[in-house]
C-alpha positions as CSV (number, residue, x, y, z in Angstrom):
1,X,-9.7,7.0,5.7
2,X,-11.5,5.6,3.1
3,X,-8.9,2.7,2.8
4,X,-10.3,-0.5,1.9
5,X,-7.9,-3.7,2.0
6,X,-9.6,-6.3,-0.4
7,X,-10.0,-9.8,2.1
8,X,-13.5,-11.6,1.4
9,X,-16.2,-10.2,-0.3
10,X,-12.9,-7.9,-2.3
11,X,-11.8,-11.1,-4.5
12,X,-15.5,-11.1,-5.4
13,X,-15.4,-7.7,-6.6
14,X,-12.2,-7.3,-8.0
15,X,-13.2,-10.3,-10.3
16,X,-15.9,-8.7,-11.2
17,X,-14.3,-5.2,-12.2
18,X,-11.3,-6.8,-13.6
19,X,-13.7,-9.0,-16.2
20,X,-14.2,-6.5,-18.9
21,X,25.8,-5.2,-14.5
22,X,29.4,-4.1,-12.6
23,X,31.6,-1.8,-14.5
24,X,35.1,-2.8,-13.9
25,X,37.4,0.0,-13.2
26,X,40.6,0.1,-15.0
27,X,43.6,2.5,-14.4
28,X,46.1,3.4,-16.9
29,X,50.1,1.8,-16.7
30,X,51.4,4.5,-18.1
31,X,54.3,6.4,-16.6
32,X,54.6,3.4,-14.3
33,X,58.0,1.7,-13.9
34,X,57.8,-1.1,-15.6
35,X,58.7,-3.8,-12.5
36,X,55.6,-2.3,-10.7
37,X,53.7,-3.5,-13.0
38,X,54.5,-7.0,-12.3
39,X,51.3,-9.1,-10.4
40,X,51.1,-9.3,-7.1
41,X,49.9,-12.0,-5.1
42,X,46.5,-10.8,-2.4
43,X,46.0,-13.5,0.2
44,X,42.2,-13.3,0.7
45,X,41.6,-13.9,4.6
46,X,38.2,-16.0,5.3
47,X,36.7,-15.9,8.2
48,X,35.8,-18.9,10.5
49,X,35.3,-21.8,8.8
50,X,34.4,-20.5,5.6
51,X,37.8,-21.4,3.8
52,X,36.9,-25.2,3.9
53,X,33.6,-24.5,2.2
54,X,34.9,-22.2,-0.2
55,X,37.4,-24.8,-1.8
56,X,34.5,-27.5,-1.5
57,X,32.2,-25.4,-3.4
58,X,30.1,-25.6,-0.5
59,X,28.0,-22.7,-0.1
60,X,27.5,-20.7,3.1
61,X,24.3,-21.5,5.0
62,X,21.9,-18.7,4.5
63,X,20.5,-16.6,7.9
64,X,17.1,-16.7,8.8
65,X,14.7,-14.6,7.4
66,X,13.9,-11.8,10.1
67,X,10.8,-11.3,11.4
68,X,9.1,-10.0,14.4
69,X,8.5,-11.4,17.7
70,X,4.7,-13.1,18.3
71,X,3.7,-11.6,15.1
72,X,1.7,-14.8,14.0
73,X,0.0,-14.2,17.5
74,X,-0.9,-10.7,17.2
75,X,-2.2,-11.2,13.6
76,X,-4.8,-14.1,14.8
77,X,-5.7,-12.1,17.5
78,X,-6.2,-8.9,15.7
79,X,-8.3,-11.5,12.8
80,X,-10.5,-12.1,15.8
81,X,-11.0,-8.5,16.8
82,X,-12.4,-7.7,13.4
83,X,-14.4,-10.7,13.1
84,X,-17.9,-8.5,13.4
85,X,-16.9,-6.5,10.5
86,X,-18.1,-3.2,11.8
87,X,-15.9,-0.8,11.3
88,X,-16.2,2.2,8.9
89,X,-13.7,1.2,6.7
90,X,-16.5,-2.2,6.5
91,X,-19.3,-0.1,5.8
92,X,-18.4,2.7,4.0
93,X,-14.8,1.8,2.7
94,X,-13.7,2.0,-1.7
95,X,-15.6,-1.2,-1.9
96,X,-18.8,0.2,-0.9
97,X,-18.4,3.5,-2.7
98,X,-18.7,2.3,-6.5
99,X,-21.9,1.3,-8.6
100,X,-21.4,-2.4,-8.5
101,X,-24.3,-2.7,-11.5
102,X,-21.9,-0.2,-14.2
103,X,-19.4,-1.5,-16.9
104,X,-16.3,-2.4,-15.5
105,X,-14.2,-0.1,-17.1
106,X,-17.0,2.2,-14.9
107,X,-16.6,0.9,-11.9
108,X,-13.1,0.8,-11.9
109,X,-12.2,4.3,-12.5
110,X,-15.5,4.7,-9.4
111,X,-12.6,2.7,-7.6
112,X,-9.7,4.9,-8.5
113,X,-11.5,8.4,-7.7
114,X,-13.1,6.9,-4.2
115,X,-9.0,6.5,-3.3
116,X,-8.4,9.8,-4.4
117,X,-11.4,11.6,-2.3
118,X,-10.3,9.1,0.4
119,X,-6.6,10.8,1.2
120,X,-6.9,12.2,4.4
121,X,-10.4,11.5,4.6
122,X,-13.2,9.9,6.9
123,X,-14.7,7.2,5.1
124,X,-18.0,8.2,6.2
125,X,-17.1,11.8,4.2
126,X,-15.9,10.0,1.4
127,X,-18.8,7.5,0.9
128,X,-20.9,10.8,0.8
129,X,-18.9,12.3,-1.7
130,X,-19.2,9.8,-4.0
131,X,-22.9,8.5,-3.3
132,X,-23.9,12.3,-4.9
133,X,-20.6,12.0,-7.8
134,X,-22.5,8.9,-8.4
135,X,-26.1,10.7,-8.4
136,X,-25.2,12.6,-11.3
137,X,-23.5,9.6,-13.2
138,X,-20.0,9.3,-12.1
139,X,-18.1,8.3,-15.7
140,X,-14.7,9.6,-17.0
141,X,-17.3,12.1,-19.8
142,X,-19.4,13.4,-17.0
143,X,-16.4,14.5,-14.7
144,X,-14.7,16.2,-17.9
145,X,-18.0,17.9,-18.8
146,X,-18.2,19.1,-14.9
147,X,-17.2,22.7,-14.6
148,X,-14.4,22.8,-11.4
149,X,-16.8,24.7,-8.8
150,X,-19.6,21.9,-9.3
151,X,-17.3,19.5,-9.2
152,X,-16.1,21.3,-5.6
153,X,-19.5,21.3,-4.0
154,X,-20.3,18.3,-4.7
155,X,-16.8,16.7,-3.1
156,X,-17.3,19.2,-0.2
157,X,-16.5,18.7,2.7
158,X,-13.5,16.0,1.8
159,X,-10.0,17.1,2.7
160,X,-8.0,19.3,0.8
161,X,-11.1,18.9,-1.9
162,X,-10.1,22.1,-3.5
163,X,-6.8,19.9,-4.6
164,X,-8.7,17.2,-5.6
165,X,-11.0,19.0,-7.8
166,X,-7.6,19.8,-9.9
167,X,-6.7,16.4,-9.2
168,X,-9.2,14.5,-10.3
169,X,-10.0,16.7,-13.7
170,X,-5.7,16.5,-14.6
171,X,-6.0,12.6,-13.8
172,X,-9.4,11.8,-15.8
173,X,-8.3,14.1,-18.7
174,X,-5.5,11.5,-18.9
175,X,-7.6,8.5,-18.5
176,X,-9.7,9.6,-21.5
177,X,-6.7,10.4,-23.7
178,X,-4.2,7.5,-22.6
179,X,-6.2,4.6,-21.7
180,X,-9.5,4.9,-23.5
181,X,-11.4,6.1,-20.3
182,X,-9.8,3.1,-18.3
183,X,-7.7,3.4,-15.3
184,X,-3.4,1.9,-15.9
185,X,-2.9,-1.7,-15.4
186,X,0.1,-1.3,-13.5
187,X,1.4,0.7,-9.8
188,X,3.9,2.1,-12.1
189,X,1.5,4.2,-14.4
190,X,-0.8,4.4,-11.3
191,X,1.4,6.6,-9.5
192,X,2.4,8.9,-12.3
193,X,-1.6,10.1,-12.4
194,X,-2.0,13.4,-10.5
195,X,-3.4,12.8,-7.1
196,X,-2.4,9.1,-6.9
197,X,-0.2,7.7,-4.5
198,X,1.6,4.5,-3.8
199,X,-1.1,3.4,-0.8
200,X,-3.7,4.0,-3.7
201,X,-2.3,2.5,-6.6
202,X,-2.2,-0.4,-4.5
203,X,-5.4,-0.6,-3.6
204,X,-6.6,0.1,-7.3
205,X,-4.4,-3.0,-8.7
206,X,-6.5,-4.8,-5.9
207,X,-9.7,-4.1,-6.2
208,X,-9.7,-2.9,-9.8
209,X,-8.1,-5.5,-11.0
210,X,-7.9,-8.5,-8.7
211,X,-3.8,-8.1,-8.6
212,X,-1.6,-7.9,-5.5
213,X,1.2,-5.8,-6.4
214,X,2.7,-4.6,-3.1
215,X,1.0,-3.6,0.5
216,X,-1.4,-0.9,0.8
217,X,0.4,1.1,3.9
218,X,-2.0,4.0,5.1
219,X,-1.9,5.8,8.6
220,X,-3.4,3.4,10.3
221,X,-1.0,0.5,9.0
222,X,2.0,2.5,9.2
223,X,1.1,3.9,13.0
224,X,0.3,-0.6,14.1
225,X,2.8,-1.8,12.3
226,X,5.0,0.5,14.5
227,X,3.4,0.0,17.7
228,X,3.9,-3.7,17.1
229,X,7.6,-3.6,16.1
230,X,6.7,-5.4,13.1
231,X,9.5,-3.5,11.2
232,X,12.9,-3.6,12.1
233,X,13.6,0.0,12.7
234,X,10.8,2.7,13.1
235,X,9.8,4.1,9.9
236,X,9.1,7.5,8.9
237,X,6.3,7.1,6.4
238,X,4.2,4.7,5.2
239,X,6.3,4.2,1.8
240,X,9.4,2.9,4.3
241,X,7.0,0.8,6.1
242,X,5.4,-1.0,3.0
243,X,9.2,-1.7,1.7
244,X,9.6,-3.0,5.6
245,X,6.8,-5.1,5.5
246,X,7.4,-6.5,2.2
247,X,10.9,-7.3,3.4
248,X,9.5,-10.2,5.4
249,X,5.7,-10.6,5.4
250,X,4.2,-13.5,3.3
251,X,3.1,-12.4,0.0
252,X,-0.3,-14.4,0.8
253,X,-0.8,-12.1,3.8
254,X,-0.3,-9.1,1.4
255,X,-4.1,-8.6,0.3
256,X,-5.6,-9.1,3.6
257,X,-3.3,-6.6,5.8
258,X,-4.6,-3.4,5.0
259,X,-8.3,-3.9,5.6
260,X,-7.8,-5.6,8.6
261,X,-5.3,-3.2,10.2
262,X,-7.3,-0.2,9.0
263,X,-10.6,-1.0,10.8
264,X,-8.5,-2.2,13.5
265,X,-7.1,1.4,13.7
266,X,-10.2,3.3,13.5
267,X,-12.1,1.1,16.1
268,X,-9.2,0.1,18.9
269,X,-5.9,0.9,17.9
270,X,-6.6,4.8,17.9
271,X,-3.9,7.1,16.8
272,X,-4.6,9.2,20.3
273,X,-5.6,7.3,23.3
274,X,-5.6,3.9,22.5
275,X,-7.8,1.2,23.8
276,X,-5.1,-1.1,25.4
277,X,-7.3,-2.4,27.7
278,X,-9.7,-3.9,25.2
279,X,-7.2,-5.1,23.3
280,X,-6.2,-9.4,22.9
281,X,-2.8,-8.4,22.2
282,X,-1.9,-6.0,25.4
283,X,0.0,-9.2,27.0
284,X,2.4,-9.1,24.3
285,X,2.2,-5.8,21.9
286,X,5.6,-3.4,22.9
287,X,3.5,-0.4,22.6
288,X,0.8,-1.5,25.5
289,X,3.7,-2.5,27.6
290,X,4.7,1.0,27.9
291,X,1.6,2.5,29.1
């Protein structure tokens, strides 16, 4: 998928695009004799220990943090697995797909339709996608003035394209009347854009706009982070395993993990068949163990 995570050379970019309370219950007395309505003492049963503290004003000492076991390992040792950079996702990912020499307000919604082609999507399908979008200047005018079976061919052979045709015409429409041809500033109005999904918005607050809102969880980090255990309980979908993630995972890790786990997936940690055996971490990932 065309899923780039934003480590390096995507600060640089996304600078440059980003220039331009309780409800108490009560219950009615009436009809109640009136000696039941007298107060009655509760004696309020602590548990070990924690009655001296209470009256001290003391405070309960906190639990720590969970977190997964040898996850600092594994993350070094998948940091040096991508070291070469080679991967699609390196060569052909959303940060190679817009014009980097257009207006920023250009380039960024480049960024936004690039996720939206990507869903589901080799990036290597995607890149070509947008290379001819971009042949025919991509801008938020030139896609509205594009009649829908144009606009098809020249997205072909991306998945579900005849979807993202609609997509992508409902969510510029909205661009040019909403936000003056811009894309949202915010995950919040992201995600209400036809077509646009959590993992995307993202993506599009990082590279866009230089802002780490929240984890960009695709297949490939949902299917690792699993493998890995580094979520307490396996998740369903990548939207449970973002809210996992972020549960524990330093926020300064946030920007870095999709990029790396995504070339990661498409290179060792396959979704079918993968390469244990070249992998640093088969001493001490759960998921190797079991092969």
């Amino acid at each position: 998928m065309c899923a780039a995570g934003a480590a390096g050379g995507g600060r640089a970019a996304a600078r440059r695009l980003g220039g331009a309370a309780g409800v108490s219950q009560v219950h009615s007395t009436a009809g109640i004799p009136r000696r039941s309505r007298r107060r009655k003492s509760v004696a309020i049963a602590y548990e070990s220990g924690q009655g001296d503290g209470a009256e001290q004003g003391t405070s309960e000492p906190q639990r720590p943090r969970w977190e997964p076991r040898d996850w600092r390992q594994q993350l070094e040792r998948i940091r040096e697995m991508r070291r070469s950079r080679d991967a699609p996702v390196d060569e052909m990912g959303v940060e190679k797909c817009y014009d980097s020499s257009a207006p920023p307000q250009v380039m960024r919604y480049q960024v936004l339709l690039s996720l939206m082609l990507s869903s589901q999507t080799k990036d290597q399908v995607t890149s070509a996608a947008m290379l001819r979008l971009r042949q025919r200047g991509l801008t938020v005018d030139s896609i509205l003035q594009m009649d829908d079976a144009t606009l098809g061919q020249i997205i072909y052979p991306v998945g579900f394209w005849r979807n993202k045709v609609k997509y992508i015409k409902q969510t510029t429409a909205i661009l040019k009347q909403k936000y003056g041809g811009d894309i949202p500033r915010t995950v919040e109005e992201l995600v209400q854009l036809p077509g646009v999904g959590p993992k995307m918005a993202h993506l599009a607050m990082n590279i866009a706009w230089d802002s780490v809102s929240g984890i960009a969880v695709d297949t490939h980090v949902h299917r690792i982070t699993n493998r890995l255990k580094w979520v307490k309980k396996e998740t369903r979908n990548p939207e449970e395993t973002r809210v996992a993630l972020e549960d524990w995972l330093p926020r300064d890790l946030w920007r870095e993990l999709n990029w790396l786990l995504v070339g990661f997936g498409q290179q060792t940690c396959l979704p079918v068949n993968p390469r244990c055996n070249e992998c640093l971490n088969q001493d001490i990932c759960p998921a190797a163990k079991r092969r």
